[in-house]
LUMKE-498798 format. One record per residue: x, y, z of N, C-alpha, C in turn; residue in one letter. Coordinates in steps of 0.05 Angstrom, whole numbers, plus 5000, padded with zeros to 4 digits. Example, Ala and Ser with C-alpha at 12.3 -4.5 7.8 and 13.67 -1.06 7.14 Angstrom:
! LUMKE-498798
526448865156524649105156526449345156A;525749555142527349795143525850015157S;
! end
This chain:
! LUMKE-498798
228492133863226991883866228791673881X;227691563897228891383924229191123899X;231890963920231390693898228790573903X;228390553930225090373931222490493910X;222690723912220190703888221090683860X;223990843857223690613824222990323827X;224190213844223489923844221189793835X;219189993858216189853860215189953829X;216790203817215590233793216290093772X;218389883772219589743758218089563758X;217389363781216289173789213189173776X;212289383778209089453773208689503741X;211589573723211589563699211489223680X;213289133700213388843693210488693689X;209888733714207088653723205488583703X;204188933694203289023679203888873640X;206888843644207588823621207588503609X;207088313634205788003632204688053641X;202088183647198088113647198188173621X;198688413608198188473576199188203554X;201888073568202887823547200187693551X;199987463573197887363568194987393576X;193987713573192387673559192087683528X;193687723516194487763477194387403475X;195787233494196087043484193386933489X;190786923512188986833516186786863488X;187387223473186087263458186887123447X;188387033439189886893405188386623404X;188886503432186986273429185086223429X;183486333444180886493438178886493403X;181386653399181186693364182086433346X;183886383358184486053349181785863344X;181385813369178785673370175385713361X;175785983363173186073350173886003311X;175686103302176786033276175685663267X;177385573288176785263284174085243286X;171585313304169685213312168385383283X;168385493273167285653254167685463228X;170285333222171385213202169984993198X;169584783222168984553233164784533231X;164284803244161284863231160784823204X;162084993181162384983151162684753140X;163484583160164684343137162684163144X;161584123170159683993176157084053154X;156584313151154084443136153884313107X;156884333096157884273070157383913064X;157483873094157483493089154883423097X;152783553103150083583107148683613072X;149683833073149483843035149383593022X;151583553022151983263006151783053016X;149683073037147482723050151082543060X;152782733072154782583091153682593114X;152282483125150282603149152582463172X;154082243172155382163187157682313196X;159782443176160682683168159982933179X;157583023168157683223188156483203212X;155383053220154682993256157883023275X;159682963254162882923266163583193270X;163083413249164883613253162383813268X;159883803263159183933286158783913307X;159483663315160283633342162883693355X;165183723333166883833335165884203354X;164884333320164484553335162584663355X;160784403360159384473392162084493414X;163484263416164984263438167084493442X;167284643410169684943412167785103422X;164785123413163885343421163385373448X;163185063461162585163486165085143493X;167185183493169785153514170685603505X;170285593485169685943480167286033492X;165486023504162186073523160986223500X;160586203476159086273448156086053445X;154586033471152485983470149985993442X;150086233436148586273413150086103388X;152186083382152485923357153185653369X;152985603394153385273402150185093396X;148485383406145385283386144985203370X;146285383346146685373322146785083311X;148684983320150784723315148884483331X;147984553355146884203366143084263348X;142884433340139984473330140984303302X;142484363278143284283250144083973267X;145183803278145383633292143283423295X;141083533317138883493315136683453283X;136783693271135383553242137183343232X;139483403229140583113217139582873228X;139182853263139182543264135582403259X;134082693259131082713242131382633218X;132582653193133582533171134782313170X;136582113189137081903199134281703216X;132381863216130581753231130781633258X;132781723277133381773313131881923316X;129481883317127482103336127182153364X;128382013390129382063402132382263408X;133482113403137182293402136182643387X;134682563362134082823347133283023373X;130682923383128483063396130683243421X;132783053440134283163453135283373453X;136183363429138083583419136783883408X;134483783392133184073384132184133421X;131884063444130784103461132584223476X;134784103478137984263485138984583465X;137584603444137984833422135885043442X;133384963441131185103439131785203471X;133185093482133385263520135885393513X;137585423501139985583494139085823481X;137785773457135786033452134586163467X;132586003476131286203498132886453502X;134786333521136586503539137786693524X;139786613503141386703482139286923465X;137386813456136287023433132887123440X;132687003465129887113484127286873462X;125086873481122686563464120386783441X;121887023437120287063416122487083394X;124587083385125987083366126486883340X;127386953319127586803296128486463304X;130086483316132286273319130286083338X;128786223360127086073373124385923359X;123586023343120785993328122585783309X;124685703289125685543279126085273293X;126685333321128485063329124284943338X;122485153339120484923356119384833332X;119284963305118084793277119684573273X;122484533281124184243277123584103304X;122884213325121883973337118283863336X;117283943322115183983307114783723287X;116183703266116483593249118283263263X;119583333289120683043303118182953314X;117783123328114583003349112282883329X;111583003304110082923286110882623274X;113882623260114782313261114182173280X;113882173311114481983326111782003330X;109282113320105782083316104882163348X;106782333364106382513381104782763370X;102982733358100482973344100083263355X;099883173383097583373404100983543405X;103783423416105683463417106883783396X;106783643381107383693353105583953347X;103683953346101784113349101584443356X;102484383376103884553400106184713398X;107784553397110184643384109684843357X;107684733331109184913308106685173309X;104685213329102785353330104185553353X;106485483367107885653387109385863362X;110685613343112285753323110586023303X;108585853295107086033280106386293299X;105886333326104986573326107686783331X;109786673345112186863339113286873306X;112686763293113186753261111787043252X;108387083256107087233250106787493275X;108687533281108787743302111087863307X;112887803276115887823270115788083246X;117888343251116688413230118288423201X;118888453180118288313152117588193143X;117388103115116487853100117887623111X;114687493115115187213139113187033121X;113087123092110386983083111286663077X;113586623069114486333068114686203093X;115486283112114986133140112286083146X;110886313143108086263155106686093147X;106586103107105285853093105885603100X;109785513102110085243115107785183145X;108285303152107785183177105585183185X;103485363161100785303163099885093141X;101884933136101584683115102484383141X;105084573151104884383176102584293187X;101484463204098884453222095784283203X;095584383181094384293166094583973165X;097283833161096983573157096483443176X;097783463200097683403218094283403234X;092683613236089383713238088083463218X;089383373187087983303170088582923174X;090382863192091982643209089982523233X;089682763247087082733266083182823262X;083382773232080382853219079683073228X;081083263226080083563232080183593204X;078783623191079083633162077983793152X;076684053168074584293158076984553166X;078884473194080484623205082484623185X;083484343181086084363162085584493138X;082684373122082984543099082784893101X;081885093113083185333115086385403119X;087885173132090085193140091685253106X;091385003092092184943062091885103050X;089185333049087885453035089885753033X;090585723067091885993061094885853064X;096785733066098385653054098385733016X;096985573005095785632974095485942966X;095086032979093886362979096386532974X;098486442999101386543002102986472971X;103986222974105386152959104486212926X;101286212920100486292896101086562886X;101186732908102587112909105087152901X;106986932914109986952918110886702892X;109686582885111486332863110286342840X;112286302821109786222789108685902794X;106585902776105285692776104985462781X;107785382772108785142771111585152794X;110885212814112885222845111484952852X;113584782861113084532882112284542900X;112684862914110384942939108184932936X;106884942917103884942912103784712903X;104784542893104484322889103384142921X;105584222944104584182964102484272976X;102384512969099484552984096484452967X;097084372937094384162934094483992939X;096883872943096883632966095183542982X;095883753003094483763024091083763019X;090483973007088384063001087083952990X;087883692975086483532956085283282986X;087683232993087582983016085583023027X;085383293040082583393055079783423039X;079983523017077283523000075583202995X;078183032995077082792993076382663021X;077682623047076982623065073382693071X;072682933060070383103065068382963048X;068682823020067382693003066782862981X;069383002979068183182947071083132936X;070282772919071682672904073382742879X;070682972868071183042844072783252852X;073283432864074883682872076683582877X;077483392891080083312906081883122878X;080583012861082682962839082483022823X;081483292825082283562801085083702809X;084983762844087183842849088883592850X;088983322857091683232855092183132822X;090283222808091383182771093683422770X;091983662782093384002776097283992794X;096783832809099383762831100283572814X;099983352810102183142792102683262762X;101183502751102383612728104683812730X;104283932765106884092766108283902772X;108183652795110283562793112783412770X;110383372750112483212723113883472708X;112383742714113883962701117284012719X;116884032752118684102755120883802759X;119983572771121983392774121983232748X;123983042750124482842735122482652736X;121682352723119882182737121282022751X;122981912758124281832782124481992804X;122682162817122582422840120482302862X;121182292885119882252902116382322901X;117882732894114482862892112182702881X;114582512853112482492829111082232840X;112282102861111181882873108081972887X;108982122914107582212928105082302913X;105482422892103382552880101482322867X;102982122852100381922843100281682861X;101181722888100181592907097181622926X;097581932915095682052930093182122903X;093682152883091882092859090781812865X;092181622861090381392871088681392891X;089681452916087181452936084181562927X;085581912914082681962902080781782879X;081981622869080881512853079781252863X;081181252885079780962901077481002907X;076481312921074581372929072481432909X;073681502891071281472859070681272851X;072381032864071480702851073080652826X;074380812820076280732796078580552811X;078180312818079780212829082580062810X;082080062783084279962768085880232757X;084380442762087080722760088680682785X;086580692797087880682827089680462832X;090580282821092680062818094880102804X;093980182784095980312760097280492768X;096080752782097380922796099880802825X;098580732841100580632861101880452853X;101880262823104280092824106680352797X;105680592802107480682782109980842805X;107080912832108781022853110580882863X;110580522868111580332886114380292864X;114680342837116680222825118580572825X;117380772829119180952821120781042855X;118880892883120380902908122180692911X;121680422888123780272902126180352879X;125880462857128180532845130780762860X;128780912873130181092888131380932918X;128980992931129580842954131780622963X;130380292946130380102955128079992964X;128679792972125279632990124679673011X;126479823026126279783065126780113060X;123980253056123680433062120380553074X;119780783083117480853087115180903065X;116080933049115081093025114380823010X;115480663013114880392997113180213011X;113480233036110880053057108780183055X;107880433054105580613042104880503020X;105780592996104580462976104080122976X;105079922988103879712997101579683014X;101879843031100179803045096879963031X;097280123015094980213002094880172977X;096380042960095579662944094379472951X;094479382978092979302992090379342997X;089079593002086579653005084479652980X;086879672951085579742933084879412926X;086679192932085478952935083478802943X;083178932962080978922986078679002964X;078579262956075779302937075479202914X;077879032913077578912878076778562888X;076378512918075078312931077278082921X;080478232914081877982915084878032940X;083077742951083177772983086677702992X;087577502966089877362969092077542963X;090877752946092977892939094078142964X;091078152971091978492990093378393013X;092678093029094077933046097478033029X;097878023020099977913018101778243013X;100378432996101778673001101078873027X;099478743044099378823068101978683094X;103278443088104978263094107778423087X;106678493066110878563063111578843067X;107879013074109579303086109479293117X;108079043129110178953147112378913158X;112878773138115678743143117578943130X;116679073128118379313116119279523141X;115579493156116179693180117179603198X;116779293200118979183223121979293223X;122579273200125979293195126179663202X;124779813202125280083194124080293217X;122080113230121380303248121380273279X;120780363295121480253317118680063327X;118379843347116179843359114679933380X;112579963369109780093377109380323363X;110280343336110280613313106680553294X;105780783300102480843286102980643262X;103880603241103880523220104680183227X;106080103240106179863254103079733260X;102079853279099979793290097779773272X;097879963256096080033239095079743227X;098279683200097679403184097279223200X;098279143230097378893245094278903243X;092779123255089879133258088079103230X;090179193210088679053185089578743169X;091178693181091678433175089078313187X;089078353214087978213236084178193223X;082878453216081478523197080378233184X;083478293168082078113141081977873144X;083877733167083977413167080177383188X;080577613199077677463214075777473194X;074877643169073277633154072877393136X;076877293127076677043130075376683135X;075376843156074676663184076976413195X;079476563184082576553199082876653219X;080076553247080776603267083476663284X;085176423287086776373304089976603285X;089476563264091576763246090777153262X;088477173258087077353260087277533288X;087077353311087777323336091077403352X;092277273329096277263333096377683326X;095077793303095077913295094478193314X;091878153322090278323348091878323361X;093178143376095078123401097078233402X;098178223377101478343375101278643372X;098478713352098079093361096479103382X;095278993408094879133431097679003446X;098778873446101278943457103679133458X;102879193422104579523422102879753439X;101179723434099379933437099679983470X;098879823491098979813519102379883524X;104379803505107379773518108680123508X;106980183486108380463471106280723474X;104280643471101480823464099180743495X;100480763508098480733542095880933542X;096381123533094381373535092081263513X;092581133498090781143465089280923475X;087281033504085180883505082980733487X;082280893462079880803456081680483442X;083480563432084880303417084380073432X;085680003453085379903477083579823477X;080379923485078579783482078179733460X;077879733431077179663408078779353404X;080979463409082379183408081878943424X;081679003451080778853476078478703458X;076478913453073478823444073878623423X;075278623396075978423384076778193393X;078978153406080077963411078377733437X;076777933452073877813464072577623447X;070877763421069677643395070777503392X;073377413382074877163368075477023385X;075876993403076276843426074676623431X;071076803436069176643433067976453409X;068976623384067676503364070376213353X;073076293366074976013358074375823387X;071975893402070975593435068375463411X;067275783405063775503391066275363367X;067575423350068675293329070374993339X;072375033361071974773371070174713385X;068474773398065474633402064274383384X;063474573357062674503335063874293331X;067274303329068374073315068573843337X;068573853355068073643379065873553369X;063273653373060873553375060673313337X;061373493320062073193293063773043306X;065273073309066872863324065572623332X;064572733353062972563365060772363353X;059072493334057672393324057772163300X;060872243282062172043273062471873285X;
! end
């Protein structure tokens, strides 16, 4: 052997012998970082658990930024999707909506648009689009989910039932109320197979099913089922439980519609004291029950009172929701309502104006509003010219 080729074989061992160092060392960090990004996921999950929502928005954003600096696409999903519901539980329905939208094109790619992971991230953007009363949106989304849900194969019967409770409320939101109730029905069907009796899932689905029976005008059916629903709910929660709210919040309505309007009071002030014990006052759940205290005022023809719990879930939604939000608009147009019935024109007027100004600045598409509102505020207009007319013309005559 010549010295030149030991050489080159020396040389070529070396070589060889740092590409192998670092690549051991590239792995290590590699593994380093996947370790951390894994750790940093967990703790985030763990602080999600325990309503640290600030907490864990920190550390999984931590492990979005490991996962993508490791190109681990599929669990970088993972992490900005759990991200996204958090800031849905914070109520950022924007920032939320981004992010499940940034999940759901990572999937795609990562786990193809018929897979588990894909059908999950469009039911959480489902449930954002639904908050932000994007319906038709929303819609779309959990009916994309439902058919890769049911085109999946094992037991998919708990997914399927959610999300045909989804569609249901939402159908029963936009008075589809013949559609939704099949939706419920087989929701109810599922969960009655798969839970004992007294499961909170079925509790939800007479929920639903009650809301809609009454909707339809079969009073008596609809608060049989929400009696049968607020008995599981006092079985399984405490009475300080949201459920147990919801449930004789929605018992009252039925009973509004039977004319039992002093159950129907009794009931929502049992709902309004067990949301603000939980809650507080500046919540959603507590402007609801005001706001339908209110109505039950309205039928008890005491006019001063429902003014006034229609007033403070106002101001409840001012503080909590954003403007031009359905429920916003909503109490202005019944304020507006009652002062013209009144004949607190010019009150009445301030009222109209400020929800077709949401309405034209947030809700452009929601023509018919638009004109409805237009058309009122036409009416009052004219009827506060004859009123100073009127008062000119005594005037005068004095």
């Amino acid at each position: 052997m010549t010295l030149t080729v030991w050489y080159q074989r020396v040389v070529c061992s070396l070589f060889c012998l740092l590409m192998g160092i670092c690549a051991c060392q590239q792995k290590s960090a590699f593994s380093e970082k996947r370790i951390e990004a894994e750790s940093a996921a967990k703790k985030g999950r763990d602080a999600w658990r325990a309503a640290r929502y600030d907490d864990a928005l920190d550390y999984l954003s931590t492990a979005e930024r490991l996962y993508r600096e490791i190109q681990a696409p599929r669990l970088q999903a993972d992490v900005i999707r759990d991200q996204g519901i958090i800031w849905r539980i914070k109520a950022d329905y924007p920032r939320s909506l981004k992010l499940l939208e940034r999940a759901r094109d990572l999937y795609r790619v990562t786990s193809g648009p018929t897979s588990e992971s894909y059908a999950h991230v469009l039911a959480a953007m489902g449930d954002v689009l639904a908050a932000m009363s994007h319906y038709d949106r929303a819609l779309d989304a959990y009916r994309e989910s439902l058919i890769i849900v049911e085109s999946m194969d094992g037991d998919q019967d708990h997914a399927i039932a959610s999300l045909a409770k989804d569609i249901g409320h939402l159908l029963s939101k936009q008075d589809k109320c013949e559609e939704a109730l099949t939706l419920f029905e087989r929701a109810l069907e599922i969960h009655q197979r798969v839970y004992p009796a007294d499961h909170p899932a079925i509790a939800g689905d007479l929920n639903g099913l009650a809301i809609c029976l009454d909707d339809l005008g079969h009073h008596h059916a609809a608060l049989k089922a929400f009696e049968q629903m607020l008995r599981i709910e006092h079985v399984t929660y405490s009475r300080d439980h949201p459920a147990v709210a919801t449930a004789l919040n929605n018992t009252a309505l039925s009973l509004g519609q039977a004319r039992d309007f002093t159950g129907a009071l009794k009931a929502l002030h049992l709902a309004l004291e067990i949301n603000q014990r939980i809650h507080g006052n500046a919540h959603p759940s507590v402007a609801t029950n005001l706001h339908n205290i209110g109505f039950v005022f309205l039928s008890l023809e005491d006019t001063a009172s429902a003014i006034k719990s229609f007033k403070s879930a106002l101001k409840i939604e001012r503080r909590i929701f954003p403007n031009g939000h359905t429920n916003m608009i909503s109490t202005l147009s019944v304020l507006g309502r009652v002062h013209h019935q009144q004949r607190d024109y010019l009150v009445a007027l301030r009222y109209f104006e400020q929800a077709l100004g949401m309405v034209r600045t947030f809700r452009s598409d929601d023509l018919a509003s638009v004109k409805r509102l237009n058309g009122l505020i036409k009416k009052l207009n004219r009827k506060i010219r004859r009123t100073k007319g009127r008062k000119k013309s005594l005037f005068a005559e004095q």
